[in-house]
C-alpha positions as CSV (number, residue, x, y, z in Angstrom):
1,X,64.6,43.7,31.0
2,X,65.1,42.4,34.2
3,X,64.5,38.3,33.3
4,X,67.1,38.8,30.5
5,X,69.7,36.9,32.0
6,X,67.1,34.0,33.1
7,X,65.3,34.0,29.6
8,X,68.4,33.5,28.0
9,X,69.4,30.5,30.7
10,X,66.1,28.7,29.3
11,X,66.5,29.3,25.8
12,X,70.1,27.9,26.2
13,X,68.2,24.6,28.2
14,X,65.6,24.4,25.6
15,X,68.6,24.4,22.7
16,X,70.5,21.5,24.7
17,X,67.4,19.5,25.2
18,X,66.4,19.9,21.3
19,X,70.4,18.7,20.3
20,X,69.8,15.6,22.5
21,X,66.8,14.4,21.6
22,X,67.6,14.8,17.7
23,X,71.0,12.9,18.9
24,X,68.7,9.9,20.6
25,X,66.9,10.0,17.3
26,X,70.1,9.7,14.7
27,X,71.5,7.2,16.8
28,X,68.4,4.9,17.1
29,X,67.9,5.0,13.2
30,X,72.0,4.5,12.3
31,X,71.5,1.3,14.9
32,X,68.0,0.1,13.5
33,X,69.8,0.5,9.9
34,X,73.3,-0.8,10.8
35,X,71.0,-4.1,11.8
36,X,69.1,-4.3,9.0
37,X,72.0,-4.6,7.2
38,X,73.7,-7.1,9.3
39,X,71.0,-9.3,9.1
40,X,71.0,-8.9,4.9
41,X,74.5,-9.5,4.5
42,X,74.2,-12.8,7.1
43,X,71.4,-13.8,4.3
44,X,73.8,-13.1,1.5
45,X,76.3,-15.3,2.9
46,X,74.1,-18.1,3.7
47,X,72.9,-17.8,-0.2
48,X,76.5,-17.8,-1.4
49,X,77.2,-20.8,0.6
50,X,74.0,-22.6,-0.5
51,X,74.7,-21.9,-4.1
52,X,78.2,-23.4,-3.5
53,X,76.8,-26.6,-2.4
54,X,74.5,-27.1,-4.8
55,X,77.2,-26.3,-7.6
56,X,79.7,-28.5,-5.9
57,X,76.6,-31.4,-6.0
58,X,76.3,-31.3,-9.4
59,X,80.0,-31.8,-10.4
């Protein structure tokens, strides 16, 4: 097998390649959830203070 050495040089490429791309695809989803939730807990605090308000109207 004369194109062991090279075979074995692409397979190793091909392996690196696949860990990178499923890396760029983790990251993008812990980022697009990390803002999600970001933006839920900004909401939660805007309620809170809202309810606050309103409770401190009242009395």
């Amino acid at each position: 097998m004369p194109n062991a050495g090279l075979a074995e040089i692409y397979f190793i490429a091909g392996m690196m390649i696949l860990i990178i791309i499923v890396s760029i695809v983790a990251v993008y989803f812990f980022f697009k959830t990390y803002k999600k939730e970001m933006r839920e807990k900004e909401l939660r605090k805007k309620q809170k203070e809202a309810e606050k308000q309103k409770s401190e109207i009242k009395n």
